[in-house]
C-alpha positions as CSV (number, residue, x, y, z in Angstrom):
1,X,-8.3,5.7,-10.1
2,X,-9.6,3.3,-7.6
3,X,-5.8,2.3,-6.4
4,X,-4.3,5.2,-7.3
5,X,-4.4,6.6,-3.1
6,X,-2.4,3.2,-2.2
7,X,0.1,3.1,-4.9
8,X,0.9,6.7,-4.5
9,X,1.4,7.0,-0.8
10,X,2.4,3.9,0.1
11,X,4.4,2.4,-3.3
12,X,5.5,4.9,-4.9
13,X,6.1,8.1,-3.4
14,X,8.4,5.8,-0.6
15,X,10.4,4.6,-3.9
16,X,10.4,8.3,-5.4
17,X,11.9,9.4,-2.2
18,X,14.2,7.0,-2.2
19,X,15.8,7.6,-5.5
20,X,15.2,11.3,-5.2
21,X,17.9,10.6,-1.9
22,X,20.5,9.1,-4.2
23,X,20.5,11.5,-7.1
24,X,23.1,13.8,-7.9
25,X,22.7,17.2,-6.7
26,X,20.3,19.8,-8.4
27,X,20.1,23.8,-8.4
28,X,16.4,23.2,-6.9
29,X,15.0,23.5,-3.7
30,X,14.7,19.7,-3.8
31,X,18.1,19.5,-3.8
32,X,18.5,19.1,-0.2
33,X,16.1,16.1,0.2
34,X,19.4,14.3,-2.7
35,X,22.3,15.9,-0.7
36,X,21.6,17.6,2.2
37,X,22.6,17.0,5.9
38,X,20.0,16.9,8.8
39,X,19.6,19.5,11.2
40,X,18.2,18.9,14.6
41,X,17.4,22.8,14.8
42,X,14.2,23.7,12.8
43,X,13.8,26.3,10.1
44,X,10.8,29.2,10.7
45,X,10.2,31.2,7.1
46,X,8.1,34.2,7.9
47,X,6.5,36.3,5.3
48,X,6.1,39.9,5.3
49,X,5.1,41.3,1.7
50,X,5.6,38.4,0.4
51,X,9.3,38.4,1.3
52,X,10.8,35.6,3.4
53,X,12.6,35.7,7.0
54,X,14.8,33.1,7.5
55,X,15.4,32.0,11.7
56,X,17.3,28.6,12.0
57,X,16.8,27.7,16.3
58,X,19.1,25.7,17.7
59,X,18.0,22.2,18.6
60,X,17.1,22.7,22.5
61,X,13.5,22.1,22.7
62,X,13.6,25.8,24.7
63,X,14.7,27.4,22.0
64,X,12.4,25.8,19.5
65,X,9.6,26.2,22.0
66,X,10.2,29.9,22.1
67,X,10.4,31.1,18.3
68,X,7.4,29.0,17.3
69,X,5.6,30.6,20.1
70,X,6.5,34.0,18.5
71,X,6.1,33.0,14.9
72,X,3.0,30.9,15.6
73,X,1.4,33.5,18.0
74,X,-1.3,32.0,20.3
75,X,-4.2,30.7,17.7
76,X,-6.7,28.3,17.4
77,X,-6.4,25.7,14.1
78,X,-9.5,25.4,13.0
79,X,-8.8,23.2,10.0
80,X,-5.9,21.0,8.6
81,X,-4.9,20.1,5.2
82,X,-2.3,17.4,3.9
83,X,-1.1,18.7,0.6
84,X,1.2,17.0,-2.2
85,X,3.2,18.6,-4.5
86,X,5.1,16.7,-7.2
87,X,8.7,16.9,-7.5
88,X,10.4,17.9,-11.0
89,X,13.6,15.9,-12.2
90,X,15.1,15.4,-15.3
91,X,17.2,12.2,-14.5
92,X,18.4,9.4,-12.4
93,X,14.4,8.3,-13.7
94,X,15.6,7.2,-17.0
95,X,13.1,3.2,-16.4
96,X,10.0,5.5,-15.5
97,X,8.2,6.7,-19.1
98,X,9.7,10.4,-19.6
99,X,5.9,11.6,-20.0
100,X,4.9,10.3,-16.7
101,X,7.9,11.1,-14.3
102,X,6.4,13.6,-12.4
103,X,3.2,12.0,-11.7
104,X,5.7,9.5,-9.6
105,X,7.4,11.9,-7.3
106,X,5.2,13.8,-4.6
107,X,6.5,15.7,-1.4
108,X,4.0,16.3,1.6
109,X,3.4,18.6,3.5
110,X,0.7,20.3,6.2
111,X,-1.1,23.9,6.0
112,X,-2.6,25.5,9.2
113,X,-5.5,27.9,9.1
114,X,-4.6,29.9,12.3
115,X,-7.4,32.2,14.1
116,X,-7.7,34.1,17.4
117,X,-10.7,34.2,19.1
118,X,-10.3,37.4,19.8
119,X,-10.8,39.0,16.4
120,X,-12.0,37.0,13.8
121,X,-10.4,38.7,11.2
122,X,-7.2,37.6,12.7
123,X,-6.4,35.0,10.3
124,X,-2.5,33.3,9.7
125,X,-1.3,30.1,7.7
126,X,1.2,27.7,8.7
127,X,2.7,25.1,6.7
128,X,5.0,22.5,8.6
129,X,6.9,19.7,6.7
130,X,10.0,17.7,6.3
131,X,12.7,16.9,4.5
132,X,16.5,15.1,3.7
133,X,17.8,18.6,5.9
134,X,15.3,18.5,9.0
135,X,12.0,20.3,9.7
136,X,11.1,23.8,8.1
137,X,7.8,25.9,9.2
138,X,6.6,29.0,7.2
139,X,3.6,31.3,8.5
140,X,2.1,34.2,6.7
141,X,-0.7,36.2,6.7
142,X,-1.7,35.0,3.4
143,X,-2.4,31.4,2.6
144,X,-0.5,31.3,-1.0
145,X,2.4,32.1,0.8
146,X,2.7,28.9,2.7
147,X,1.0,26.6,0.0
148,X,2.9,27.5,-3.1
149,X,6.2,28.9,-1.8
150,X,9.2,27.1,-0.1
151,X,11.3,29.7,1.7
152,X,10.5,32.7,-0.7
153,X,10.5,30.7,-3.9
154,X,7.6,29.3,-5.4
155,X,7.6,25.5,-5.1
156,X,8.5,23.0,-8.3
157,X,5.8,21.3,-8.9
158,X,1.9,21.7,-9.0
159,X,0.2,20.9,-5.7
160,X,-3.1,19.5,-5.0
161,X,-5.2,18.7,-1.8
162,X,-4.6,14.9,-0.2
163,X,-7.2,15.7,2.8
164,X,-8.8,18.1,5.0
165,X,-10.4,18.4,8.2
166,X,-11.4,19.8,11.0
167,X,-9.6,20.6,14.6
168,X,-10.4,21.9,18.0
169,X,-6.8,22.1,18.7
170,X,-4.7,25.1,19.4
171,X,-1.1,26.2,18.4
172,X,-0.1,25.3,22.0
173,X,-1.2,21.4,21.1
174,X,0.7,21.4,18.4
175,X,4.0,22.8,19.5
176,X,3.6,20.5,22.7
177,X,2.9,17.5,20.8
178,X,6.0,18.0,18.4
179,X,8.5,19.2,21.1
180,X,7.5,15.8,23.2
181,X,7.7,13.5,20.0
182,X,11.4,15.0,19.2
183,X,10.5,15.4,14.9
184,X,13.4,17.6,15.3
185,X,15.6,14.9,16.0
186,X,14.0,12.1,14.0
187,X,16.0,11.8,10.6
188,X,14.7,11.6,6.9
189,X,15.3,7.6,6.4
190,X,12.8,6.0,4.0
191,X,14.5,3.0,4.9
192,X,12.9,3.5,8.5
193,X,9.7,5.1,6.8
194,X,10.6,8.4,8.3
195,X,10.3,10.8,5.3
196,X,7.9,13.5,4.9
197,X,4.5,11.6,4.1
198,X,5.0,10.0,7.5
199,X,5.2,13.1,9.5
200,X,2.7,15.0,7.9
201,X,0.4,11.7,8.5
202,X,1.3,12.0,12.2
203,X,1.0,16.0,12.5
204,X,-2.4,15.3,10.5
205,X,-3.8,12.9,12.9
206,X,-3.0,14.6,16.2
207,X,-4.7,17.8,15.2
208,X,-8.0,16.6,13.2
209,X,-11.2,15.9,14.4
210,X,-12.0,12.7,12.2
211,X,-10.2,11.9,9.5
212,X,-7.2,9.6,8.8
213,X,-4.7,10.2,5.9
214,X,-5.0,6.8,3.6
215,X,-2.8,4.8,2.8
216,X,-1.0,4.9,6.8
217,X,-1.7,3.1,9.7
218,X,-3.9,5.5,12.2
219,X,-3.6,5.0,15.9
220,X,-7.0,6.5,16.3
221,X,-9.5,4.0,16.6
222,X,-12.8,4.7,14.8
223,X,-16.2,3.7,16.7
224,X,-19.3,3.6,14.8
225,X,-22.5,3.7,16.6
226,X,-25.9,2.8,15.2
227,X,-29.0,4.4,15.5
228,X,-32.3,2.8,13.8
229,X,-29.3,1.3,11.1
230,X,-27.9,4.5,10.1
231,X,-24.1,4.9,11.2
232,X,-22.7,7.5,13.2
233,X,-18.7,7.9,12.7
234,X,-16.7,9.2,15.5
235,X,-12.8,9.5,16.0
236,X,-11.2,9.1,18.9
237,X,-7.9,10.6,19.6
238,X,-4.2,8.4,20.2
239,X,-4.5,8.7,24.1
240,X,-6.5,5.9,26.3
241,X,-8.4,8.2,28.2
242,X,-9.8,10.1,25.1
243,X,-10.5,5.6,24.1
244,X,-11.8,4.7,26.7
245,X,-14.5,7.9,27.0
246,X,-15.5,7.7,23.7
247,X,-16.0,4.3,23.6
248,X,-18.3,4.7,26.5
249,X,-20.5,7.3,25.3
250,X,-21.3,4.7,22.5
251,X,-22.0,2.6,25.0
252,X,-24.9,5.1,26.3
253,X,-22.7,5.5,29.2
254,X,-23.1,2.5,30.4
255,X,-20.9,-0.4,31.2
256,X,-22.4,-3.4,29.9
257,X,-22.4,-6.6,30.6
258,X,-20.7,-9.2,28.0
259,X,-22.5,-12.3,28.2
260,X,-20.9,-13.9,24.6
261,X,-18.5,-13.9,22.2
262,X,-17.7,-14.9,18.6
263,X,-15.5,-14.8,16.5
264,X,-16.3,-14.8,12.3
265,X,-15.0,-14.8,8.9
266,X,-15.8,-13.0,5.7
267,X,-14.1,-13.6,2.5
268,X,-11.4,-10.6,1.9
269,X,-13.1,-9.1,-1.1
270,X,-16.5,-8.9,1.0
271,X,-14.8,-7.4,4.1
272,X,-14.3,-3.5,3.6
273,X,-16.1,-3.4,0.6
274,X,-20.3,-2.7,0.2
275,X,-22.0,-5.0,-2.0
276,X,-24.2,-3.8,-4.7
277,X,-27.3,-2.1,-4.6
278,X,-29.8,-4.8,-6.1
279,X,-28.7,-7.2,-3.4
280,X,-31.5,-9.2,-2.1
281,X,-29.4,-9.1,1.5
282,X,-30.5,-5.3,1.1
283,X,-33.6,-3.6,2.2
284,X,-35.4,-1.1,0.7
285,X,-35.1,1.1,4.2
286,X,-31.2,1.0,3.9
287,X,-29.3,3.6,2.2
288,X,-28.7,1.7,-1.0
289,X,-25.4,2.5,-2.6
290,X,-25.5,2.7,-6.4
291,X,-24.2,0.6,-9.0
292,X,-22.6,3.0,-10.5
293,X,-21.2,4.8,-7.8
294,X,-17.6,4.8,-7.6
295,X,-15.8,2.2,-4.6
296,X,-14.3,4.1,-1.5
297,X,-10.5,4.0,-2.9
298,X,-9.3,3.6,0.1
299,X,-11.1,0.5,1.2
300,X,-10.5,-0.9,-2.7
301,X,-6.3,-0.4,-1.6
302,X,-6.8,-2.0,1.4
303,X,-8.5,-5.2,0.1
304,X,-5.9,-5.6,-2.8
305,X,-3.3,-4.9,-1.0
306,X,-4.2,-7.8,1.3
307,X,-4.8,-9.7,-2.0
308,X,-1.3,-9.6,-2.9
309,X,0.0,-10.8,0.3
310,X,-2.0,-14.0,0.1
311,X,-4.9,-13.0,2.6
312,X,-7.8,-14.5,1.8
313,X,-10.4,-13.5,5.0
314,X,-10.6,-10.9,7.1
315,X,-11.6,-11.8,10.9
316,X,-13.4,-9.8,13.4
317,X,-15.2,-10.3,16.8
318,X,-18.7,-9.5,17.9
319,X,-19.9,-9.3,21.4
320,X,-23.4,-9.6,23.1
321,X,-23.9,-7.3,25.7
322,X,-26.3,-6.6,28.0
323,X,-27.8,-3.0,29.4
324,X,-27.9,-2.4,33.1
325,X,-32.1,-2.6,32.2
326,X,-31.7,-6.1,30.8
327,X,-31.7,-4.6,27.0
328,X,-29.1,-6.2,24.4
329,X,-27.0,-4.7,22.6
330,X,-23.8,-5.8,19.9
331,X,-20.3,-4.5,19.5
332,X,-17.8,-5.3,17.5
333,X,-14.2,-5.1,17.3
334,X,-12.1,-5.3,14.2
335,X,-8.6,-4.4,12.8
336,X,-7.9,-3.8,9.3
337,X,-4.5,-2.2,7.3
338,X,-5.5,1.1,8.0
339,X,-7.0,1.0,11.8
340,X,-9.2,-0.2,14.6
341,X,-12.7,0.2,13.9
342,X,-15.7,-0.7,17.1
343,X,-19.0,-0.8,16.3
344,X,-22.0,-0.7,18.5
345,X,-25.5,-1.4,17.6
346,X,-29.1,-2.5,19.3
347,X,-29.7,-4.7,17.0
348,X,-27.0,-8.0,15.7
349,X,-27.9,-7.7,12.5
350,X,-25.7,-4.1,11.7
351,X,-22.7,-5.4,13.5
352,X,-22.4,-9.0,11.5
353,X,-23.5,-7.4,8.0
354,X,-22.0,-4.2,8.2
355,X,-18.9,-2.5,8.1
356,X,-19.2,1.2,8.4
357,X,-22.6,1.3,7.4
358,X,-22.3,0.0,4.7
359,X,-23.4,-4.1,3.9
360,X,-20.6,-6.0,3.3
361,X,-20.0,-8.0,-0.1
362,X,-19.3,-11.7,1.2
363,X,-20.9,-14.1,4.0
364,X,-19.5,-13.9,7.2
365,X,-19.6,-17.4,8.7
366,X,-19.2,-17.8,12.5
367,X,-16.1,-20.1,13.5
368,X,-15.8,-19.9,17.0
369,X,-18.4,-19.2,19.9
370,X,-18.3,-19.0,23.6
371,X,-19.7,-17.8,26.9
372,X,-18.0,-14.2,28.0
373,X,-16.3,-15.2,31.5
374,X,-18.2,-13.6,34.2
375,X,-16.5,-10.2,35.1
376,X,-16.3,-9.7,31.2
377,X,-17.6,-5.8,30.7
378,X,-17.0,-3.0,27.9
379,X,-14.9,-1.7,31.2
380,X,-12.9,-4.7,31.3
381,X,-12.3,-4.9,27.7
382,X,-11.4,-1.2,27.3
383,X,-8.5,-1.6,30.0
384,X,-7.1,-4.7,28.1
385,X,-7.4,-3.1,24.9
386,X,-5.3,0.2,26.4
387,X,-3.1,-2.0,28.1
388,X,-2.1,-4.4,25.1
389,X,-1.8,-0.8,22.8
390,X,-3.6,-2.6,20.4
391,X,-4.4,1.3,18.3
392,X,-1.3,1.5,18.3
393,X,0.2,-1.3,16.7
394,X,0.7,-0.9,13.0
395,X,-0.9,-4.0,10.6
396,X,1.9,-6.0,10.1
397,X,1.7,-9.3,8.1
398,X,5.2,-9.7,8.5
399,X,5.1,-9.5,12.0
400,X,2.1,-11.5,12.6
401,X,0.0,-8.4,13.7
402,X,-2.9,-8.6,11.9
403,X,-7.0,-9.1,12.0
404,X,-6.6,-12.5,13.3
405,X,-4.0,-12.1,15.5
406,X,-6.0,-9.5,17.3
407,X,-9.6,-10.9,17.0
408,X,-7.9,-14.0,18.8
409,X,-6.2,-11.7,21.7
410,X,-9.7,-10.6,22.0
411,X,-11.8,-13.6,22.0
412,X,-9.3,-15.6,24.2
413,X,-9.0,-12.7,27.0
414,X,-13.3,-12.0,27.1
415,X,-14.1,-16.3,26.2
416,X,-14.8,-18.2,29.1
417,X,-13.4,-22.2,28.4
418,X,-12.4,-21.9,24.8
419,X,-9.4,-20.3,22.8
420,X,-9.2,-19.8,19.3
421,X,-6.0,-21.1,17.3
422,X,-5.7,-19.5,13.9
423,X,-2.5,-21.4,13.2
424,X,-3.7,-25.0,14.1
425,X,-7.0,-24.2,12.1
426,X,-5.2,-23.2,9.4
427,X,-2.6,-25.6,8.9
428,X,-6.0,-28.4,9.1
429,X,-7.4,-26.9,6.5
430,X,-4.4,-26.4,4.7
431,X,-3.8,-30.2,5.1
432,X,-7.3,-31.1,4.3
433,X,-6.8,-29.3,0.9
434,X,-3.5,-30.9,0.1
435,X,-4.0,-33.8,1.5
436,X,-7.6,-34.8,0.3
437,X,-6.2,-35.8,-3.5
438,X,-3.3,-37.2,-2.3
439,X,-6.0,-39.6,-0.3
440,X,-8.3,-40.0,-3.3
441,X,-4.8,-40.5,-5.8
442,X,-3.8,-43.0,-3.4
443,X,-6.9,-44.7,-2.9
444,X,-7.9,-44.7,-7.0
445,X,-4.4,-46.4,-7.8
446,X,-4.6,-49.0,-4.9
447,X,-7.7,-50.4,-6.3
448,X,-6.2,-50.1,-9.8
449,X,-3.4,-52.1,-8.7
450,X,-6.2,-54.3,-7.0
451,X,-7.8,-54.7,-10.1
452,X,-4.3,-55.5,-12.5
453,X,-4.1,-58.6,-10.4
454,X,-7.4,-59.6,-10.7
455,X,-6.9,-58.7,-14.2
456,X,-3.8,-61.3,-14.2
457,X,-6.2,-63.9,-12.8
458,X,-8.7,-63.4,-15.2
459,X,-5.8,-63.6,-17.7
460,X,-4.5,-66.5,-16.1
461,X,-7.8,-68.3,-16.7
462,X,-8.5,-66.8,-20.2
463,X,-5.1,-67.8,-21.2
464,X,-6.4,-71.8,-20.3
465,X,-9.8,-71.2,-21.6
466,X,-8.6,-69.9,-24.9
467,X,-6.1,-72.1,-25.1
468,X,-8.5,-74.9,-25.0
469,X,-11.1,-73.3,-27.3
470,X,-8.0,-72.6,-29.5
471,X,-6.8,-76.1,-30.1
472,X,-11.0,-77.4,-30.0
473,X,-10.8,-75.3,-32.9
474,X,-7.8,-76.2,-34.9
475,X,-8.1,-79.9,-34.5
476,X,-9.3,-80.9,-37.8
477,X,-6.6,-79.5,-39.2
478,X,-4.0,-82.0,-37.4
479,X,-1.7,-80.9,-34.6
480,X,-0.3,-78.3,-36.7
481,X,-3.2,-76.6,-36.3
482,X,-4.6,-77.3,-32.3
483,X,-1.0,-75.6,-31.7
484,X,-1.4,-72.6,-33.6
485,X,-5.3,-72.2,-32.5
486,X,-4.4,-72.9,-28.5
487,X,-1.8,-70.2,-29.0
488,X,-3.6,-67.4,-30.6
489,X,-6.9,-68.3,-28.5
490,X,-4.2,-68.1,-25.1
491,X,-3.0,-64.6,-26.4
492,X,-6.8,-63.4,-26.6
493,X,-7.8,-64.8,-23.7
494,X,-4.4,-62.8,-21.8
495,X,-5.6,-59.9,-23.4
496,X,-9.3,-59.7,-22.2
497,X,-8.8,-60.6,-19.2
498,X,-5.8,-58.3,-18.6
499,X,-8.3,-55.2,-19.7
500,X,-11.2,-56.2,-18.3
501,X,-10.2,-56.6,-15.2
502,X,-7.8,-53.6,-14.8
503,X,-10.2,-51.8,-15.8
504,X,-13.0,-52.9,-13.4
505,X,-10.6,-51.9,-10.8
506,X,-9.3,-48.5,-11.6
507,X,-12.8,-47.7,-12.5
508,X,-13.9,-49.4,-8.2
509,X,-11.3,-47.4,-7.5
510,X,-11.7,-44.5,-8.6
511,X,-15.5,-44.7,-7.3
512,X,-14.2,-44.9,-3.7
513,X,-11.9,-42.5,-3.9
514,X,-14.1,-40.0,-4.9
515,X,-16.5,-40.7,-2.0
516,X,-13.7,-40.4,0.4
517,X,-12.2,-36.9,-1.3
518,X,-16.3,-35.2,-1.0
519,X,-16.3,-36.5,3.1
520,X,-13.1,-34.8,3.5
521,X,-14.3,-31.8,2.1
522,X,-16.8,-32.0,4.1
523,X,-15.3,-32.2,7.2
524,X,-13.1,-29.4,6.2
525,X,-15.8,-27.1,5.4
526,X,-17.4,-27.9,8.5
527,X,-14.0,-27.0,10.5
């Protein structure tokens, strides 16, 4: 079950989608996701008795403004929930095992506990979601309403829970923040990755306190601040100044000083992922994390997905600061598939072992280092980082927006002298690797070829000296016979000498070429 987070919300319920856009038309209510047209107006389902009424507003934001105001009411949302529901079809599937169909179709959506603070038994539910026809929201007074209905009838499949969390937001926020992103007017196209798993992911991480929906890039950055080892997680919200203030209470409020900077490598596997209790890099004060206990699935889809890609390391930077009282302190910055996370720490030791509290698997090894230029400060560094949009732009190996492209934006804008160029280091290394048999192939057969010529001297010589011996031999029996022994003493001669002294040489050559393969991997490792 480890993977089964990434393959289903970002594999295959994009490809279920997909297909479930070009299938032939069905009596369900999933038939308009195969044949429906969009509608920039928005749908509002409200429940009395269980029985549905249907208002479709027209697609000025005043209009939609006003009837969710009057379906929503004025309520806080005191908690959020991404549910999936899978999607029944008998067809158009026919390469998927019939047995497991639906477990490969899912449709999202997001439910809303509603309260007034006013009368705490004034309690609605919301559900807002999308599909192939445009953007439909239900409210009720009762919860099963919303979760297992879908304008009046009862959705097709079973539904379960994908995440929950808290919220300190209102109605208000929410109907602001979807009338000034336009969701009305931005089409189902899974082609685009606008379907319904998207928006629910971006209705989800507007209104919760903490938590990210997995599998989808999050422009929220998480800072992680450490207090005698033990992590403390907190979330920042999309905007800079919500950044740039949370940021700074991890900072104690302060605005340190950054006096250096590095930047370091860990092998992928080791990145996200914590090693193993019975480590000897652990410490019996740490909280241990049992051998049995089951990976974080989400950090486990991050690292293979990276895996398949060809990744091999994940980068990050770490910074030493320096209180306004002289005390030091370590942050640092890192980007993986999911989002930004900063971590801040008294002591050096939790920011280059750790990653969210927990000890990471492989050996980070430092390979760059330099002075932070003099008006470098966790004030100057939040302003680049807001003014670059770095939270906000998605991990993109395609693109070339990944942890090394940022870790260099960072270590090149707070260094001093020196800049940091993944691409020439890598295509050294890369050279080194290919190249250092090519040398030592090269090398070997030179002195072979060395040798074969020797070898023909030697033969040259052996051919004289057997010949002699040969004929010394085969004297008594008259000339016949000094002919036939120089001959067959010349042939045995040719042939020693031939193998003995190829051999010599491939065997000198192959000796030197080994010493010159081990110092170029030596120098490689050492770049």
């Amino acid at each position: 079950n480890e993977y089964k987070s990434y393959l289903r919300n970002v594999i295959l319920f994009p490809m279920s989608e997909y297909l479930s856009s070009k299938s032939s038309s069905s009596s369900s209510r999933f038939e308009s996701i195969r044949s429906g047209t969009w509608s920039n107006g928005v749908r509002i389902f409200s429940y009395k008795a269980g029985t549905a009424t249907t208002i479709r507003t027209k697609e000025d934001k005043d209009d939609i403004k006003q009837h969710l105001e009057q379906a929503c009411g004025t309520h806080k949302i005191p908690r959020i929930s991404v549910y999936m529901t899978t999607v029944k079809d008998d067809h158009n599937t026919s390469w998927f095992p019939t047995n497991t169909k639906q477990k490969f179709r899912f449709h999202a959506f997001v439910i809303f506990e509603l309260s007034s603070s006013s009368q705490a038994n004034d309690k609605k539910y919301m559900s807002l979601e999308k599909d192939a026809t445009g953007i439909t929201v239900q409210v009720s007074l009762t919860e099963d309403d919303v979760l297992t209905k879908f304008g009046g009838k009862e959705r097709e499949g079973p539904h379960f829970e994908e995440i929950s969390d808290k919220s300190d937001k209102s109605t208000e926020d929410l109907i602001g923040f979807f009338l000034k992103e336009d969701f009305n007017k931005s089409r189902y196209e899974v082609a685009k990755g606008n379907h319904c798993k998207t928006f629910a992911n971006d209705v989800f991480n507007f209104l919760a306190n903490s938590a990210c929906v997995p599998g989808i890039w999050c422009s929220r950055v998480c800072i992680i601040s450490y207090k005698g080892g033990i992590p403390e997680t907190h979330w920042t919200g999309e905007n800079e100044d919500n950044i740039k203030d949370k940021f700074r209470i991890a900072c104690h409020s302060e605005n340190l000083k950054i006096t250096k900077v590095s930047l370091l490598r860990v092998p992928l596997e080791g990145s996200f992922l914590p090693i193993s209790s019975n480590s000897k890099e652990q410490s019996s004060n740490d909280n241990e994390k049992a051998d049995d206990e089951p990976m974080d699935s989400s950090k486990v889809a991050r690292v293979s997905f990276l895996q398949k890609q060809g990744v091999t390391y994940h980068a990050y930077v770490v910074m030493e600061c320096c209180t306004n009282s002289g005390e030091k302190k370590w942050i640092s910055l890192e980007k993986d598939t999911q989002n930004i996370s900063i971590q801040v720490s008294s002591f050096e030791r939790d920011i280059l072992l750790k990653f969210d509290g927990e000890f990471r698997k492989g050996t980070a090894k430092k390979v760059i280092s330099d002075k932070a230029r003099s008006d470098a400060t966790t004030e100057t560094l939040m302003k680049f980082f807001n003014d670059e949009h770095f939270n906000k732009t998605n991990y993109s190996l395609a693109k070339g927006d990944h942890c090394k492209k940022f870790t260099k934006d960072i270590f090149d804008f707070i260094s001093e002298e020196r800049t940091y160029d993944y691409n020439a280091r890598e295509t050294a290394a890369r050279g080194a690797i290919i190249g250092t048999p090519i040398v030592a192939a090269v090398t070997t057969g030179g002195f072979a070829v060395l040798g074969g010529v020797a070898g023909s001297v030697i033969a040259a010589e052996g051919v004289v000296d057997g010949a002699a011996i040969g004929a010394a031999v085969g004297a008594p029996a008259g000339p016949v016979g000094a002919a036939v022994g120089a001959g067959v003493g010349g042939l045995i001669g040719l042939f020693l000498g031939i193998v003995v002294g190829a051999t010599a040489g491939s065997v000198a050559g192959a000796v030197v070429g080994k010493v010159k393969e081990n110092k170029l991997r030596d120098k490689k490792n050492r770049d």
